[in-house]
C-alpha positions in Angstrom: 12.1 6.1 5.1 13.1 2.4 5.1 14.4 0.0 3.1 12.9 -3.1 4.5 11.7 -5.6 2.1 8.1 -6.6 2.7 5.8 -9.3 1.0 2.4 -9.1 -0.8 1.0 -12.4 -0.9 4.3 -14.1 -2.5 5.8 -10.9 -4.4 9.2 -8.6 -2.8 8.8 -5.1 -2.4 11.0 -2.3 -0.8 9.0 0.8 0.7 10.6 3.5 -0.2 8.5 6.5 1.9 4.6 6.7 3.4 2.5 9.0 3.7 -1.2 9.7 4.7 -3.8 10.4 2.3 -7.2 11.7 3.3 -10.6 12.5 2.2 -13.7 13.9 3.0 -14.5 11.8 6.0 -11.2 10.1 6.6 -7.7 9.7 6.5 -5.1 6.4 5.2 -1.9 5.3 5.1 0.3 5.0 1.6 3.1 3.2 0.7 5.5 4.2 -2.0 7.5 1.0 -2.7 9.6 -0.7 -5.3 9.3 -4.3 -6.2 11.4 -6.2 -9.0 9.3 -7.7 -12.4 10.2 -11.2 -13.2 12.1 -9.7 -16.3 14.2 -8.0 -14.4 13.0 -4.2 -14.2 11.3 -2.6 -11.8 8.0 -1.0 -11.0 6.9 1.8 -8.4 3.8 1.4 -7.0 1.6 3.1 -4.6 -0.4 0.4 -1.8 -2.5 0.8 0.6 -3.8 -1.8 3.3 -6.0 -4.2 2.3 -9.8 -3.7 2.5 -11.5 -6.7 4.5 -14.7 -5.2 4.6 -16.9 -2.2 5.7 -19.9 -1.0 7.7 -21.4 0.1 3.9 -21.0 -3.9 2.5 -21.1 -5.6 5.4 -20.9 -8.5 3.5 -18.1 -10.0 5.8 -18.0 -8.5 9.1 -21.7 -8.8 9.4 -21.1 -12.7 10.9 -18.7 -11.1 13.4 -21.5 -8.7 14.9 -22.8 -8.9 18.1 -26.1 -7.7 18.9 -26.0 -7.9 22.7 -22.7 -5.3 22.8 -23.5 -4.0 19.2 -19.7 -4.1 18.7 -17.6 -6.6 16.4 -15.6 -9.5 17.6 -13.2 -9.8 15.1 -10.9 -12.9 15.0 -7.3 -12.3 14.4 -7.7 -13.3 10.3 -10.5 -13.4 8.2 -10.3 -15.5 5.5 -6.2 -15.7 5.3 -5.9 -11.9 6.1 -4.7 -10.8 9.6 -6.7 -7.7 10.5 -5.4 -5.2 11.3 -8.3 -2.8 12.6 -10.4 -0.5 11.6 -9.7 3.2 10.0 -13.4 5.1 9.8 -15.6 2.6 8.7 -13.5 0.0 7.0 -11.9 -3.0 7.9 -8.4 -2.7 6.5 -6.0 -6.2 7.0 -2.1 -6.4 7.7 -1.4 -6.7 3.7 -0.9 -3.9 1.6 -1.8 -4.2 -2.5 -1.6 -1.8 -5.3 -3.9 1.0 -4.9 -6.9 1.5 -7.6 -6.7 4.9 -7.3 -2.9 5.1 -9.2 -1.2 4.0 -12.1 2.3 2.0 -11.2 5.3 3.3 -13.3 7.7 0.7 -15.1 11.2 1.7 -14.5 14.5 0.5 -16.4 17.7 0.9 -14.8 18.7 3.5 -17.8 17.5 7.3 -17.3 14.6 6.8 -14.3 15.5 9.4 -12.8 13.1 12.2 -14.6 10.7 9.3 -14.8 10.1 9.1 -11.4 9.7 12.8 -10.9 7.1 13.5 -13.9 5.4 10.1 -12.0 5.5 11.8 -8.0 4.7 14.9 -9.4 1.3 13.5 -11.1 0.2 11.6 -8.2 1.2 14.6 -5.8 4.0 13.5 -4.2 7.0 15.0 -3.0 10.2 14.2 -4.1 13.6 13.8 -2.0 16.9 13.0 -2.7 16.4 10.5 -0.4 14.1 8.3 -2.3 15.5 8.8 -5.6 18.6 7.5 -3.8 17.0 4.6 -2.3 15.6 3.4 -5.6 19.0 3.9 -7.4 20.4 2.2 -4.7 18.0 -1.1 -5.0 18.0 -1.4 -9.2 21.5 -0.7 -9.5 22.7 -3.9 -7.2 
């Protein structure tokens, strides 16, 4: 677990602890980070990489096929996102965002304690002491 401060476009955010998902066909990473409101609370999120593209749209990546080699030749950023390769058949980019898939969780620096457990819990993930004294550690300074 770190407490490195990373950027999203032009918003802060700590991660707090990863993890990988998976699914049927496939497996990601998740990030379960912290980032500061601009009214002074804070929400935990979970983000994922950024999805450029993928072999099902095609709508991007299809300029970057070659037809000779029938492989991509991917530039180092497509349209402002670095890329950062592919995981199955998407093309996933440096960035991370919020992930669709969950809801965030608004925390106060009163009693967010229990809040964040009922939240993990939910979303399947396991609690430490660890993290819930990272976060502390980050809203209380």
């Amino acid at each position: 677990m770190n407490l490195e401060v990373g950027f999203m476009r032009e918003h802060k955010f700590w991660e707090i602890d990863r993890r990988e998902n998976s699914g049927h066909v496939d497996s990601w990473l998740e990030y379960l980070c912290l980032e500061k409101t601009g009214g002074g609370n804070f929400v935990l999120s979970i983000k994922s990489h950024v999805i450029i593209d993928s072999e099902y749209n095609r709508e991007i990546i299809s300029q970057f096929y070659d037809e000779g080699t029938g492989e991509y030749d991917l530039p180092d950023e497509i349209n402002g996102i670095k890329v950062l390769g592919w995981n199955a058949e998407f093309l996933l980019g440096v960035d991370i965002e919020n992930n669709f898939q969950y809801t965030r969780l608004e925390l106060t620096k009163n009693d967010f304690e229990q809040s964040i457990r009922q939240w993990m819990n939910v979303i399947n993930w396991d609690v430490t002491a660890h993290q819930l004294s990272l976060i502390k550690k980050i809203i209380c300074q």
